[in-house]
N, C-alpha and C positions, 0 to 999 in steps of 0.2 A: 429554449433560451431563457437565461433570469431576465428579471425587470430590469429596465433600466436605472442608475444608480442615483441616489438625489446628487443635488449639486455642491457640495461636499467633498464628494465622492466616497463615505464611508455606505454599510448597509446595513438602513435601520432595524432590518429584519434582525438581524445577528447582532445588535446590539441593545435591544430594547423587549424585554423580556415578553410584554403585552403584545408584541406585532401577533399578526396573524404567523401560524405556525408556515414552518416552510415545508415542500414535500418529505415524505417521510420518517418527520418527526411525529413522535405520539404511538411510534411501534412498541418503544419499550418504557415507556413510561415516564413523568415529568422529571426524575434528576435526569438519566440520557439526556432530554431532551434541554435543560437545562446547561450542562454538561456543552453539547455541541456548540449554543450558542456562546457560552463563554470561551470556549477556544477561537471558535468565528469571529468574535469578536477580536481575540486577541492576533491573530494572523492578519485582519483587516489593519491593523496598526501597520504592518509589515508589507502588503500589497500594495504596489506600486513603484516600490523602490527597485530599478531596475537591476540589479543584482541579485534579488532575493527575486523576485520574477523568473528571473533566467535560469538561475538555480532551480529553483523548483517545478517549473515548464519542463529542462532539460529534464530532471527527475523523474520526472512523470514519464515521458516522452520513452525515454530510456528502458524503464519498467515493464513498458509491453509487453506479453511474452516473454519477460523475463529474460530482456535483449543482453542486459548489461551484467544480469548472475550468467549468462552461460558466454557471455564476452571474457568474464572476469577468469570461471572455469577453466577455459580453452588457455587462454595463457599463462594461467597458474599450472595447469597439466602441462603445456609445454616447457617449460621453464623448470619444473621439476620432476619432467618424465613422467610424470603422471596420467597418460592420456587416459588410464580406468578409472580416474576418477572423474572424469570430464564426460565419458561414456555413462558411469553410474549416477552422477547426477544431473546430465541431459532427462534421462529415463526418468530418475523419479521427482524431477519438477515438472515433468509432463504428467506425473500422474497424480501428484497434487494440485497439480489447476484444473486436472479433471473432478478431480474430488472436490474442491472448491467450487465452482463456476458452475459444474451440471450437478452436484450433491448440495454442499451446503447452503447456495446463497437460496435455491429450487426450495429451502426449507422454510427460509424467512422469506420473499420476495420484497423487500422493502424498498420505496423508492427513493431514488437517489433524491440529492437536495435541487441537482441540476442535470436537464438531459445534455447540456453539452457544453459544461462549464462555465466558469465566470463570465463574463462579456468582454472584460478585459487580457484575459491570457487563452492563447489557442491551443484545442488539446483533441485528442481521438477522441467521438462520442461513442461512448461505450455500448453493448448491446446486452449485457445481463443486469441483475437485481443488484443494490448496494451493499447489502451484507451477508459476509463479511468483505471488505475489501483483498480482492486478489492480490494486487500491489503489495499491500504489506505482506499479506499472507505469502505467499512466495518470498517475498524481502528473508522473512524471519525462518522462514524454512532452509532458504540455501545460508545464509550466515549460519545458522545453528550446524547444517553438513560441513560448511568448511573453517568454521572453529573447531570441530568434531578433527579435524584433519589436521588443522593447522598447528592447535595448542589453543591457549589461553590468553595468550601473549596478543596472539592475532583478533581475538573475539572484539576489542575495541574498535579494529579499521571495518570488521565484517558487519557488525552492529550498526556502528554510526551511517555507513551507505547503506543499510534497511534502512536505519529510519527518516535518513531524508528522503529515501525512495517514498517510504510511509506516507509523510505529514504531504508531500509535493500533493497526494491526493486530497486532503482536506482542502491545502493551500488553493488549488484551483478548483474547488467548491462541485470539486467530481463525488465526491464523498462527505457523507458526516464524520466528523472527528471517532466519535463512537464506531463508525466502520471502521476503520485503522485501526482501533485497539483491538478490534474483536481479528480482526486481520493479521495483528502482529501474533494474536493468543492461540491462532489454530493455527499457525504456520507456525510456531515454537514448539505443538503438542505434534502436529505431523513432523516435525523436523526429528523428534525427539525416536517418534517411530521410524523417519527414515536410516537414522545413523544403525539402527539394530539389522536395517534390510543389508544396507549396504556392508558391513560389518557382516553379514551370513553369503554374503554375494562374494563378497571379495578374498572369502577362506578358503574358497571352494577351490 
């Protein structure tokens, strides 16, 4: 659980660059670590505000498993008869969170900032290492398959639900900021090898 917050309610940790570091920080060196606190800080502006709460809780929430890319999937395949596309990227977002989750994070084991998020917003306590974050990393992988699909036209609506998927995990202090980027970076670089899989999958 984090500390309790001062009476304020901002956290000084994330805003005052001398606090004592928080978990995790210090793996990749003082701008990261740097870096993390000024985004903390600037989400903290925005915590609290019961919209931006909800938004980004539901975001989170959503993300699990990659609930809401194979929601989006399933009805995008039915609505365009595409249920092989819904089958081909069922499959290889399962095989990017393998790669993720028991390959890359196994590489860094870095600790999250919090075992079970802010104290203010409720969220699933996760059971792997912080980076890189899954959430995005899946976010930026299935947008990449079905802009891949859709055109370019769509890359805007597929992007923007990664990245509030993304940030909901900073926002609730499941993640360092710098896990989300690295999240978005290797789900962009597997995305990129997924569309060739699927693309030799789908000729056959």
């Amino acid at each position: 659980m984090t500390a309790d917050p001062p009476i304020d309610g901002t956290d000084s940790s994330a805003l005052d660059p001398a606090a004592d570091v928080v978990p995790g920080q210090g793996a990749f060196g003082p701008a990261v670590d740097a870096f993390d606190r000024r985004v903390d800080a600037l989400l903290e502006q925005v915590r609290g505000n019961p919209i931006a709460d909800k938004l980004f809780t539901t975001a989170s929430h959503v993300g699990e498993f990659s609930m809401i890319w194979h929601a989006i999937s399933l009805g995008r395949g039915v609505a365009r008869g595409r249920r092989d596309h819904v089958v081909v990227l069922a499959v290889l977002i399962g095989a990017e969170s393998l790669i993720v989750n028991q390959g890359v994070k196994r590489l860094f084991k870095r600790t999250r900032p919090t075992t079970e998020g802010d104290d203010r917003l409720k969220v699933r306590r996760p059971l792997t290492s912080s980076f890189p974050s899954g959430h995005s990393s899946a976010a930026a992988f299935a947008a990449t398959m079905l802009t891949a699909w859709d055109g370019r036209r769509w890359g805007p609506v597929w992007y923007s639900v990664a990245g509030v998927v993304g940030v909901s995990r900073a926002y609730v202090r499941i993640h360092h900021a710098s896990d989300v980027v690295g999240g978005f970076a290797t789900g962009k670089l597997l995305g990129l090898v997924g569309r060739r899989v699927a693309r030799a999958v789908m000729a056959r």
